[in-house]
Structure formats: structure tokens, C-alpha cells
C-alpha positions, 0 to 999 in steps of 0.5 A: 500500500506503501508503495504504491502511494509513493508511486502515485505520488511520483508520477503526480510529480513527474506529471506536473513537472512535464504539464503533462495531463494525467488523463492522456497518461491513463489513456496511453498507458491503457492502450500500451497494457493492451495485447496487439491483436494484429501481432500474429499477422504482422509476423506473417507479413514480415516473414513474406516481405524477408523471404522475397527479400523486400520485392513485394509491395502490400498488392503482392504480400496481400496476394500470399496471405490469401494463398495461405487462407489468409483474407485481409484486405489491401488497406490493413496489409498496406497500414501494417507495412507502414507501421513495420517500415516495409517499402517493397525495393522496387519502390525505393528508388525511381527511374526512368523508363530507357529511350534509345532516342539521343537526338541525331547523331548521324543520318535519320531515315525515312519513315516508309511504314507511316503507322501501316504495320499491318502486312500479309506477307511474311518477312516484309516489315520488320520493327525492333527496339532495345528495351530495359529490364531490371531484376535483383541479385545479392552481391559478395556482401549478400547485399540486394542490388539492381542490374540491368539487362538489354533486349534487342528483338527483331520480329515480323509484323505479319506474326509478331515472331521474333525473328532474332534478339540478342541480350545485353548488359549494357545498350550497345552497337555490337547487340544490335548488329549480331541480331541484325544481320541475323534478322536479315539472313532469316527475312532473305526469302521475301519476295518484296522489299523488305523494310526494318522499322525502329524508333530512330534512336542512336543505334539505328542512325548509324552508318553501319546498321544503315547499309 
């Protein structure tokens, strides 16, 4: 009884010296006493965030919940990863989607396609782009990085096949060519003129893509 007075008479002084109400304090304390009724479900959501070593958003990690019989809705995935800190990698940094485009550093051709992609016969009008894919691997310090791979098709608007396509890790003329010329090989039995369309970026003003 003793001591609880004394500890009554503490906080009464301590609560007075900060002017700090005691009615917030007893509330505050009240709901801190309180068991976290989501402690389950936030275990589980962390343990899927650190299997996918921080690659899922709440969309993805919602997903996985419901996988394992799980029903909870985006809004209260989204809230408990705010208060965990857990931000999927893919949001941490921005980046802008590549563009070969790099203004006119040689002779641009003629557009001959006109937005006519469409074509009956095989091998005739072929368009390429080199696109950017990123992916995640861990480094010699088992630390979670970003690469990048270049794609650089070559497919026939008769079908969509890709004809030819080579893999990068860097934007490069050499990707470009080799495919190319293997695009050409593959196309030789057109009996019509054969057009090869593209965005006019760096790579493709190039005197050696152009003959």
C-alpha cells in the first residue's frame, strides 16, 4: 500500500513537472497494457516481405496471405507495412523508363511504314527496339542490388515472331548488329522489299546498321 502511494505520488510529480495531463497518461498507458491483436499477422507479413527479400509491395504480400487462407484486405496489409517500415525495393528508388532516342547523331531515315504495320506477307516489315529490364541479385556482401539487362528483338509484323534478339548488359552497337544481320539472313526469302522499322534512336542512325 506503501508503495504504491509513493508511486502515485511520483508520477503526480513527474506529471506536473512535464504539464503533462494525467488523463492522456491513463489513456496511453491503457492502450500500451493492451495485447496487439494484429501481432500474429504482422509476423506473417514480415516473414513474406524477408523471404522475397523486400520485392513485394502490400498488392503482392496481400496476394500470399490469401494463398495461405489468409483474407485481409489491401488497406490493413498496406497500414501494417507502414507501421513495420516495409517499402517493397522496387519502390525505393525511381527511374526512368530507357529511350534509345539521343537526338541525331548521324543520318535519320525515312519513315516508309507511316503507322501501316499491318502486312500479309511474311518477312516484309520488320520493327525492333532495345528495351530495359531490371531484376535483383545479392552481391559478395549478400547485399540486394539492381542490374540491368538489354533486349534487342527483331520480329515480323505479319506474326509478331521474333525473328532474332540478342541480350545485353549494357545498350550497345555490337547487340544490335549480331541480331541484325541475323534478322536479315532469316527475312532473305521475301519476295518484296523488305523494310526494318525502329524508333530512330542512336543505334539505328548509324552508318553501319544503315547499309
Amino acid at each position: 500500500m506503501i508503495h504504491e502511494l509513493r508511486s502515485e505520488f511520483r508520477l503526480t510529480i513527474l506529471l506536473q513537472a512535464t504539464k503533462f495531463p494525467k488523463a492522456t497518461y491513463m489513456y496511453w498507458q491503457k492502450r500500451l497494457e493492451q495485447k496487439n491483436p494484429n501481432a500474429s499477422l504482422e509476423k506473417k507479413i514480415q516473414k513474406i516481405f524477408d523471404e522475397h527479400h523486400g520485392n513485394y509491395g502490400y498488392r503482392r504480400i496481400q496476394l500470399a496471405l490469401k494463398a495461405q487462407g489468409i483474407n485481409v484486405n489491401q488497406k490493413k496489409v498496406r497500414r501494417i507495412m507502414g507501421k513495420l517500415g516495409l517499402k517493397g525495393t522496387k519502390f525505393i528508388r525511381k527511374s526512368r523508363r530507357y529511350n534509345s532516342y539521343k537526338g541525331t547523331i548521324g543520318r535519320v531515315a525515312k519513315n516508309l511504314i507511316h503507322r501501316r504495320f499491318y502486312t500479309s506477307i511474311p518477312h516484309q516489315k520488320v520493327t525492333t527496339d532495345t528495351s530495359e529490364f531490371k531484376y535483383y541479385e545479392h552481391d559478395k556482401n549478400k547485399k540486394l542490388v539492381i542490374k540491368k539487362l538489354y533486349l534487342d528483338p527483331f520480329l515480323d509484323m505479319f506474326n509478331g515472331e521474333i525473328l532474332s534478339y540478342r541480350i545485353s548488359e549494357r545498350p550497345n552497337a555490337k547487340a544490335i548488329m549480331d541480331a541484325q544481320k541475323e534478322a536479315m539472313v532469316r527475312t532473305d526469302d521475301c519476295p518484296y522489299r523488305r523494310t526494318f522499322h525502329s524508333d530512330q534512336g542512336w543505334a539505328y542512325q548509324m552508318k553501319a546498321y544503315k547499309k
